[in-house]
Steps between C-alpha positions, in 0.01 A plus 500: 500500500636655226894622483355856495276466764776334690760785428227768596441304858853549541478825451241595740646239769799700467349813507347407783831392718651843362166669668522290818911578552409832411221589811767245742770797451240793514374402836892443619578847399158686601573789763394516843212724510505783714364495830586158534685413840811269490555281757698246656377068429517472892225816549248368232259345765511820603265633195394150291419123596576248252230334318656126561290353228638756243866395520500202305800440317555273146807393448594345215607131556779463281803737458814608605551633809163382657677337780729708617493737792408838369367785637332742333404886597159658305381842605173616436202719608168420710257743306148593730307195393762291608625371141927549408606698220837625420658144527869541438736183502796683719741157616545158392810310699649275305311670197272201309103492416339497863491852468216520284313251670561756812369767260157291440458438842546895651285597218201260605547587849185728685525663797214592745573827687620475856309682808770762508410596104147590545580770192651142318801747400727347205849393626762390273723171624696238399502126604753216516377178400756230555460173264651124571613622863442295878122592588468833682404305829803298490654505898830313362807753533643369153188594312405807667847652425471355153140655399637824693819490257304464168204757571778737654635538144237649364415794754503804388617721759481847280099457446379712803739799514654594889293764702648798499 
């Protein structure tokens, strides 16, 4: 390849990065559309069932930070056909890169609607996903209190305003 060609792949890669970073930050700062129902993590079942298959994470296997408990808090919407939009990175605790990797995964995730949601109305939601904590079956008191301390951090008790 040619230094010119070389320089103008450059270019385009870069341009391409710069286009990438670009949509990552317009869908974080997209508004809520109207109409849209927000709701507390603990009443989603309430409206949507997870997809199982469509949470799949990839996480990158070198890095710093990777094995350290984190927690990380990523709200988001459950449009009619069941896909998320308006996936916001809200919390990382500590702060490090398995907050993007909780970004990829919320904005895979699909939702079928529950019995309750025959209309399949949109909510808007946020999950925790704790990384490199006990398993969430764990019985031992040591690591329930432990997993309990690191996903605690990143609540967000302020999402779902108090009824009036």
């Amino acid at each position: 390849m040619s230094g010119h060609n070389r320089s103008a792949s450059k270019v385009v890669l870069v341009a391409l990065l710069l286009g990438a970073g670009t949509a990552f930050a317009v869908e974080q700062s997209a508004p809520i559309p109207a109409g849209v129902t927000r709701i507390a993590p603990d009443r989603l079942a309430n409206y949507w069932l997870l997809d199982p298959e469509s949470a799949q994470a990839n996480a990158p296997n070198s890095g710093y930070g990777l094995d350290t408990p984190t927690c990380v808090a990523v709200s988001y919407v459950v449009e009619k056909n069941g896909a998320t939009s308006h996936v916001k990175l809200e919390k990382v605790v500590p702060t490090g890169p398995l907050g993007k990797v909780a970004f990829n995964v919320v904005s895979g995730m699909r939702f079928a609607a529950a019995a309750q949601n025959r209309g399949k109305d949109p909510v808007y939601t946020y999950v925790v996903m704790p990384f490199n904590t006990p398993a969430a079956g764990t019985t031992k008191p040591a690591e329930v209190a432990e997993r309990k301390r690191v996903i605690d951090a990143c609540a967000l008790p302020d999402f779902v305003p108090a009824a009036k």
